[in-house]
C-alpha positions as CSV (number, residue, x, y, z in Angstrom):
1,X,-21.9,-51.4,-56.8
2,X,-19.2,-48.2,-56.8
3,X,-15.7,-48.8,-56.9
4,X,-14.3,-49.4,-53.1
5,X,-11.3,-51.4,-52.2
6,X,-10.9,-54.5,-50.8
7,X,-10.4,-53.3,-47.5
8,X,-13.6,-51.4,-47.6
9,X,-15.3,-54.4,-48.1
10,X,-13.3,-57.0,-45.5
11,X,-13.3,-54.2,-43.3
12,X,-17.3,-54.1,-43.5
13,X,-17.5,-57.8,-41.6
14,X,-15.3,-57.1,-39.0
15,X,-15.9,-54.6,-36.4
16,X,-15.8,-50.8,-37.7
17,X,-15.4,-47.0,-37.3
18,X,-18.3,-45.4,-39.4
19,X,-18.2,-42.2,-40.6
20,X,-20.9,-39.6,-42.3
21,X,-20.6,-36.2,-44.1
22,X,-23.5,-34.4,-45.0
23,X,-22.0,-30.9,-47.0
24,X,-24.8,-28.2,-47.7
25,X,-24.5,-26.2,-50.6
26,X,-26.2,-23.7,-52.7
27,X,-25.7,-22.6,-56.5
28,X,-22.5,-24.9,-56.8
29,X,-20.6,-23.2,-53.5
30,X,-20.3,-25.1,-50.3
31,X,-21.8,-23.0,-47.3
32,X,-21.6,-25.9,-44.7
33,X,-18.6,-28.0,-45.3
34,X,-19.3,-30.7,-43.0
35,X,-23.1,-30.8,-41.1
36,X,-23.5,-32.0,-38.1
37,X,-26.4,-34.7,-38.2
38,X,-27.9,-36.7,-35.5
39,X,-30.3,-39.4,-37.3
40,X,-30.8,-39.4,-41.3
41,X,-31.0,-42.3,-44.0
42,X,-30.6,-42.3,-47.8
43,X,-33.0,-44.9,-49.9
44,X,-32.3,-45.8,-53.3
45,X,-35.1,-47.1,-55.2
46,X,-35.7,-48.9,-58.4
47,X,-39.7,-48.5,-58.2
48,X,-39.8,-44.9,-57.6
49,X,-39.6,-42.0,-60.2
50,X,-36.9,-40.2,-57.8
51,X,-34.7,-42.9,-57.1
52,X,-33.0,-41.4,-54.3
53,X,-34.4,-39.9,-51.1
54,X,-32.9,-38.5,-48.2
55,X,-34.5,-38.0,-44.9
56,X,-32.3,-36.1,-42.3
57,X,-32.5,-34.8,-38.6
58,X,-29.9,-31.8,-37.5
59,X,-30.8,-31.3,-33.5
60,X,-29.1,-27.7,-33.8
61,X,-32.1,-25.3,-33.8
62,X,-30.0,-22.2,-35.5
63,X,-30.0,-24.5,-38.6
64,X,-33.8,-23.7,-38.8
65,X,-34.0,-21.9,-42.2
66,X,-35.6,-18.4,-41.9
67,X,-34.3,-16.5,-45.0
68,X,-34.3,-17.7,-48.9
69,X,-30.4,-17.9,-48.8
70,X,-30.1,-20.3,-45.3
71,X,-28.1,-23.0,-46.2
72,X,-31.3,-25.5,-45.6
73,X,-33.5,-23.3,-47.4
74,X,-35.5,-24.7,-50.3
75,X,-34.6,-22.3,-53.4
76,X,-32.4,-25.2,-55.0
77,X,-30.1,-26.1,-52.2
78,X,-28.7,-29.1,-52.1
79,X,-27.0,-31.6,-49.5
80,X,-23.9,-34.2,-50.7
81,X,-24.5,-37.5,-49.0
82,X,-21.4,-39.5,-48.2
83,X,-21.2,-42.7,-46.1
84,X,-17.6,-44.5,-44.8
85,X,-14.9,-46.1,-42.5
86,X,-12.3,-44.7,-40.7
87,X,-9.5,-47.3,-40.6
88,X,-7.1,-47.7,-37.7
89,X,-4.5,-44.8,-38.2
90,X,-7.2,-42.4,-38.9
91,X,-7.2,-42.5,-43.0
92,X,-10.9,-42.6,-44.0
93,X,-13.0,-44.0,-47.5
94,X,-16.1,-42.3,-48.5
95,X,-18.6,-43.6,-50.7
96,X,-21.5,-40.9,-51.9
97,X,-24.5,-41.7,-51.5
98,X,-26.1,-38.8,-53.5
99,X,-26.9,-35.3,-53.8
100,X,-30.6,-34.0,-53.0
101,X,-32.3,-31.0,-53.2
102,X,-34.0,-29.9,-49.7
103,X,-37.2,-30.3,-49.3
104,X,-39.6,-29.3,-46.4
105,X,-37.2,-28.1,-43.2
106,X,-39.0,-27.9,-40.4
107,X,-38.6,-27.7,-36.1
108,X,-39.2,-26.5,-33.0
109,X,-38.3,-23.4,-33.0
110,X,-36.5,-23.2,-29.8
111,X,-35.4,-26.7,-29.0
112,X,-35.2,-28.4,-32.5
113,X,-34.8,-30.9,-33.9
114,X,-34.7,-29.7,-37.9
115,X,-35.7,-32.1,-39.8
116,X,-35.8,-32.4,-44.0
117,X,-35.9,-34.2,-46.8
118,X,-34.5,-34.3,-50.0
119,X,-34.8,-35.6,-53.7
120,X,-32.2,-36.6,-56.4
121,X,-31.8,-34.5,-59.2
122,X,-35.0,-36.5,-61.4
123,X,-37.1,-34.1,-59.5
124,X,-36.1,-30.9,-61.3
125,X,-37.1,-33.1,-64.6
126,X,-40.1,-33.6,-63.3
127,X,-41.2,-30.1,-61.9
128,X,-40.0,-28.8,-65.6
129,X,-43.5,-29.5,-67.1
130,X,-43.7,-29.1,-70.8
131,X,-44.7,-25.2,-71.4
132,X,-45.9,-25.8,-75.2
133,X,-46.4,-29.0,-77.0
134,X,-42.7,-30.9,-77.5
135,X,-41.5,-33.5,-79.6
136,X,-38.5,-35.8,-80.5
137,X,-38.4,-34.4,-84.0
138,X,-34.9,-33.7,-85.5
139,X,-33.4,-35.6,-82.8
140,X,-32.2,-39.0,-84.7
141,X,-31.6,-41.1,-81.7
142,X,-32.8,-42.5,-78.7
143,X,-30.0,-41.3,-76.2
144,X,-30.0,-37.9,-78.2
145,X,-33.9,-37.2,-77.6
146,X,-33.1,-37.8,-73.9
147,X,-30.5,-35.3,-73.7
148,X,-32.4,-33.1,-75.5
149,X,-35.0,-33.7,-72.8
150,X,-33.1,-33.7,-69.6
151,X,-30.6,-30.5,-70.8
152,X,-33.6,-28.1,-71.4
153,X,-34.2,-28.2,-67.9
154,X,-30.8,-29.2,-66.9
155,X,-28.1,-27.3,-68.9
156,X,-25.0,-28.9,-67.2
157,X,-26.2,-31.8,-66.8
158,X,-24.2,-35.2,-67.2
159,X,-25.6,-38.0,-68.8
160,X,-24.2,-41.3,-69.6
161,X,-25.0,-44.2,-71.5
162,X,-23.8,-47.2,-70.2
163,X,-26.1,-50.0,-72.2
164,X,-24.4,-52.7,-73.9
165,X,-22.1,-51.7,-76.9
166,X,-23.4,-48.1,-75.5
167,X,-26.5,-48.9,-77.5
168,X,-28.3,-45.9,-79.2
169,X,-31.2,-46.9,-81.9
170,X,-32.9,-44.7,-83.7
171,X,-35.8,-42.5,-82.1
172,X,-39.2,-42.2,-83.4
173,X,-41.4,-38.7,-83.6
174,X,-43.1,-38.4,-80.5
175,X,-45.0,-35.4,-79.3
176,X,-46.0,-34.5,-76.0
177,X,-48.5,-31.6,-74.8
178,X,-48.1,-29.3,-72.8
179,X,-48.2,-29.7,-69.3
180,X,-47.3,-33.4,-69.9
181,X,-44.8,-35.0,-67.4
182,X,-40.9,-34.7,-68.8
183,X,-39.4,-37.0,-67.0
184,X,-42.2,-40.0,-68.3
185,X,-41.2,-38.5,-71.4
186,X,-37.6,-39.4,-71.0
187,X,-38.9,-42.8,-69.3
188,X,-40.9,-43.6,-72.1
189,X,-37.9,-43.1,-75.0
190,X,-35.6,-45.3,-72.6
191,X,-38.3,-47.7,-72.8
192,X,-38.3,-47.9,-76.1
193,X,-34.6,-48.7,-76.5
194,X,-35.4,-51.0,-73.9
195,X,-33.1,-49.0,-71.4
196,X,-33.8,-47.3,-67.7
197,X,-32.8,-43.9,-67.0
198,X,-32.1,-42.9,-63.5
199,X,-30.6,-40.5,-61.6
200,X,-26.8,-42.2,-59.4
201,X,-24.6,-41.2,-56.6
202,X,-22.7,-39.0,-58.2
203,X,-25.5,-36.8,-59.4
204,X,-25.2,-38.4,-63.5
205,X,-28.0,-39.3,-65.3
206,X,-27.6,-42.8,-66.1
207,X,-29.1,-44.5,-69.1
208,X,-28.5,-48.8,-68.2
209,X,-29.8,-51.8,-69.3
210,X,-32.3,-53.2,-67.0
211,X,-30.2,-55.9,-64.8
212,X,-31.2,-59.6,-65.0
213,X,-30.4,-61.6,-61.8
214,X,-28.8,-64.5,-63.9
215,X,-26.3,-62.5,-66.3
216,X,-25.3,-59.9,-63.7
217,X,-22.3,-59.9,-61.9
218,X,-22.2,-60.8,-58.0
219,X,-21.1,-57.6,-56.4
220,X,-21.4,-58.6,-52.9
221,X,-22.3,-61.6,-50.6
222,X,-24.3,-61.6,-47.5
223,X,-24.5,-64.6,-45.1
224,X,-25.7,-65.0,-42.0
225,X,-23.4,-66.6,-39.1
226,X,-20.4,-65.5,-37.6
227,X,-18.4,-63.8,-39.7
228,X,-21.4,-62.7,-42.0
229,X,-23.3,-59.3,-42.5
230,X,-27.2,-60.3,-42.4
231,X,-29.0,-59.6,-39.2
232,X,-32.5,-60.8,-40.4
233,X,-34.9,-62.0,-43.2
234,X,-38.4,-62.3,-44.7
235,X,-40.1,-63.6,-47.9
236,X,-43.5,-63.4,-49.3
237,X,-45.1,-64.6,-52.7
238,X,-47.9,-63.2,-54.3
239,X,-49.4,-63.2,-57.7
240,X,-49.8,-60.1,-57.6
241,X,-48.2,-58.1,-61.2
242,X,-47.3,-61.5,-62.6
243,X,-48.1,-61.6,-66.3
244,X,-47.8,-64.3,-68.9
245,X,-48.7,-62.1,-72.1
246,X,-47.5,-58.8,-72.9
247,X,-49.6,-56.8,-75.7
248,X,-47.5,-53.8,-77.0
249,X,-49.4,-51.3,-79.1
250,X,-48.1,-48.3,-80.8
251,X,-50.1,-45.1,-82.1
252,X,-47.8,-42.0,-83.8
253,X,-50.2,-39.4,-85.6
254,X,-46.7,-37.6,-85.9
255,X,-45.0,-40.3,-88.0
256,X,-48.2,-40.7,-89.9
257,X,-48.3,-44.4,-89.8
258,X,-51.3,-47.0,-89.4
259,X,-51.5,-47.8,-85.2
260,X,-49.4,-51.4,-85.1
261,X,-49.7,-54.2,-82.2
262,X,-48.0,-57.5,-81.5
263,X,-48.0,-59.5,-78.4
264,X,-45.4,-62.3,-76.8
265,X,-46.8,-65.4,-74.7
266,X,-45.6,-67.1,-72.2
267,X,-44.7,-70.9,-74.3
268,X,-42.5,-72.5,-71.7
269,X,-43.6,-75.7,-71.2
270,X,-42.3,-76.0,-67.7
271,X,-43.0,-72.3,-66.4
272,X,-45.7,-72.4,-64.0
273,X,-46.5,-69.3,-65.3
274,X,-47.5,-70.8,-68.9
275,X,-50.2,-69.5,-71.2
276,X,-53.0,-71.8,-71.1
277,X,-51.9,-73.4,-67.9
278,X,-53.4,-73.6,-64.1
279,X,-52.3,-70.0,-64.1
280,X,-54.7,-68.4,-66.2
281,X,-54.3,-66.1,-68.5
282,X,-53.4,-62.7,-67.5
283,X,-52.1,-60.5,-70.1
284,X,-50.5,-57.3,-69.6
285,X,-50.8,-54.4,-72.1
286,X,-48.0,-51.6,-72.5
287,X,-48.0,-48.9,-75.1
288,X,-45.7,-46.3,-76.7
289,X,-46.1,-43.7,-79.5
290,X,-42.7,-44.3,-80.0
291,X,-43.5,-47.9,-81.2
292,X,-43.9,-47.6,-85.2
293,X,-43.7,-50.8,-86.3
294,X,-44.7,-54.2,-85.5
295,X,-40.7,-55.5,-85.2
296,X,-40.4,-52.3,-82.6
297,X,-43.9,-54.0,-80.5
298,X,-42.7,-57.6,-80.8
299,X,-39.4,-56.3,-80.0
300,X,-40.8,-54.2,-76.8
301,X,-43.4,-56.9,-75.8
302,X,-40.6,-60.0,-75.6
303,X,-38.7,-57.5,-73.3
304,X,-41.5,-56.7,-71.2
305,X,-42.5,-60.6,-70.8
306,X,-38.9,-61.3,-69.3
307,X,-39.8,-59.4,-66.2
308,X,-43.5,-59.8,-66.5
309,X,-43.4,-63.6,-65.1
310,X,-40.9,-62.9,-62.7
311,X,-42.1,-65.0,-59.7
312,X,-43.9,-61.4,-57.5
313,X,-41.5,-63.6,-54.3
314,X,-40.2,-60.1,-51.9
315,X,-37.6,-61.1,-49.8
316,X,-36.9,-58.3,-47.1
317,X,-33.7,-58.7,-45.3
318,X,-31.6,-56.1,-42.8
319,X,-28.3,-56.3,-43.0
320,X,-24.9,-54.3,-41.9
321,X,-25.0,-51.2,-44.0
322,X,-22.3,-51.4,-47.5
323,X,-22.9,-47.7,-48.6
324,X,-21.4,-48.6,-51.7
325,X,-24.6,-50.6,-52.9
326,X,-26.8,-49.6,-55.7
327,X,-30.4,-50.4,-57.4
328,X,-30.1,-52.9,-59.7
329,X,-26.4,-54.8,-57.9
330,X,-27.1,-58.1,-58.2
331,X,-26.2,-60.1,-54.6
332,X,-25.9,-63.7,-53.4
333,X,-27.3,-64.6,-50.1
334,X,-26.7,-67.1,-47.9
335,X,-29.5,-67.9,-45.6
336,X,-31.4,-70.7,-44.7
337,X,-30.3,-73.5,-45.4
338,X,-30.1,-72.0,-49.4
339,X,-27.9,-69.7,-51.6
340,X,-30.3,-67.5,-53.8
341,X,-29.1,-64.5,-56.1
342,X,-31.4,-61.6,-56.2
343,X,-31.4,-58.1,-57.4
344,X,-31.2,-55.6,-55.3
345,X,-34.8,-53.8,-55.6
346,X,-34.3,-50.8,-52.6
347,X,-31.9,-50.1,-50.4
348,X,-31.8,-47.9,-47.3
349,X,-28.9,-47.2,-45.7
350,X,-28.4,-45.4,-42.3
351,X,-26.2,-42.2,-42.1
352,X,-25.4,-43.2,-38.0
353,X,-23.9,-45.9,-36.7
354,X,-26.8,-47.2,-35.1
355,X,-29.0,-49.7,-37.3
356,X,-28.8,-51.7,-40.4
357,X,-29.5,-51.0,-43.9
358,X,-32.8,-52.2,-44.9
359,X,-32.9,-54.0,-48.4
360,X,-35.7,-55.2,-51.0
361,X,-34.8,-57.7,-52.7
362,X,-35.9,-59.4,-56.7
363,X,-35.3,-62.3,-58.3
364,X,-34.5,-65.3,-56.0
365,X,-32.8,-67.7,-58.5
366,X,-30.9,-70.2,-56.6
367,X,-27.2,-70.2,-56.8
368,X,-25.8,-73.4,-58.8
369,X,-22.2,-71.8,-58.8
């Protein structure tokens, strides 16, 4: 979750002010410091390539682009999110929800509405195509092939590493043709140091350790009753991409090494979702020419069983909107009788004051605490 005070977050279960600002810009200037908007929501996604999408409505016709330099033009502008309360005494505390480049405005052009949408900053990654064949060589690590990666496209761009102990193993040769996707390129070498890469609020690329539901840190409750912040729920199990083998291959003509393989098996005794038992057997198979040897394919397949035999349970809730949520927070909710953690798969969150955020949520471990 980003940093808010306390106050932001009592503040959130009591009756509130909310406040939006929605500033256009173009080439790093501001040319509309404050838009006026009259419906628009910002989803952050964990299962998407773009993580964070923006869909947006201005009812003021005039902001109908007609020229390449409009302010809601699509020749790389770009629209800061932010989300808020106004306290009592007028002092107000912004959280961002993200900057997007515009996509698609369209409208009436008479009587409006405009309506857009936009895309956080992966999708400039993934537009850059690789012109020639490209490859990791000469780049010794993991977090320096990404930058490498992301900065041909993205000069400026920031990039942080915030894995445990700001882990950075050694990168493998890896060469990818041209016209191959770059942004599964960068996936694919934060896969193999077992990281995600993804794109936050404040416009960083972020390189993260995948989050875990039972080692993660509550960042926020939600309980329903008075006094609480969930409005509704819904849960449904499936089998549906559960796995209790992973087989993790590795092919690197570059590296001139023999192709190498190993797999991990669910052995739990008491999982329901052991190999050999009234599951079945359904393995999963991943691959990476970044794998070179069988450690780095044990190493890979262990870490893709972990979230492999996840229970497929997706529990759907609505909630007041806390703009200050992310992907991956992991939350405790209080609901039925039970108290279950989960991670937080999607989120969208409203930019009026009308509706609740809409949330997507993984793991559903009960809460012993």
């Amino acid at each position: 979750m980003q940093d808010v005070t306390p106050r932001f977050l009592q503040t959130l279960t009591t009756s509130h002010s909310m406040v939006t600002n929605v500033r256009a810009m173009y080439d790093g200037a501001t040319t509309v410091a404050d838009l006026r908007i009259s419906d628009g929501s910002v989803t952050v996604d964990r299962g998407s390539k773009v993580r964070r999408s923006l869909s947006l409505t201005v009812s003021d016709p005039k902001r109908l682009p007609w020229g390449a330099l409009d302010p809601l033009a699509v020749y790389g502008q770009t629209l800061a999110v932010s989300r808020g309360i106004r306290y009592a005494g007028g002092t107000t505390e912004m959280v961002p929800l993200g900057t997007f480049r515009i996509n698609e405005p369209a409208g009436d052009t008479l009587l409006g509405p405009v309506t857009l949408t936009g895309q956080s900053s992966e999708c400039y990654i993934i537009d850059d195509k690789f012109m020639v064949p490209t490859s990791t060589r000469g780049y010794n690590t993991c977090v320096d092939a990404i930058e490498f990666l992301i900065r041909q496209t993205l000069p400026g761009a920031t990039i942080v590493n915030t894995t445990a102990g700001t882990r950075n193993p050694a990168c493998a040769i890896a060469t990818w043709n041209a016209n191959s996707d770059r942004w599964d390129a960068v996936q694919e070498i934060a896969l193999a140091m077992q990281a995600e890469v993804y794109v936050d609020a404040l416009d960083r690329f972020v390189i993260a350790d995948v989050p875990e539901v039972l080692s993660s840190r509550v960042v926020w409750d939600i309980a329903e009753g008075e006094g609480g912040t969930l409005m509704s729920s819904a849960r449904q199990m499936s089998r549906t991409a559960v796995y209790n083998a992973v087989v993790a291959s590795g092919e690197n003509t570059a590296s001139n090494v023999a192709p190498v393989s190993a797999v991990s098996y669910d052995t739990s005794p008491t999982s329901p979702t052991r190999w050999s038992g009234p599951f079945g057997h359904v393995p999963k198979f991943i691959s990476s020419a970044l794998w070179i040897t069988t450690g780095a394919c044990q190493a890979a397949a262990d870490y893709a069983l972990f979230d492999a035999i996840a229970p497929n349970i997706s529990t759907t809730i609505e909630a007041i909107p806390n703009a200050a949520l992310e992907g991956g927070d992991c939350i405790r909710v209080s609901y039925a009788g039970r108290r279950e953690l989960f991670i937080v798969q999607s989120v969208t969150t409203p930019l009026t004051a009308e509706g609740s955020a809409a949330l997507v949520l993984r793991g559903g471990k009960e809460d012993d605490a």
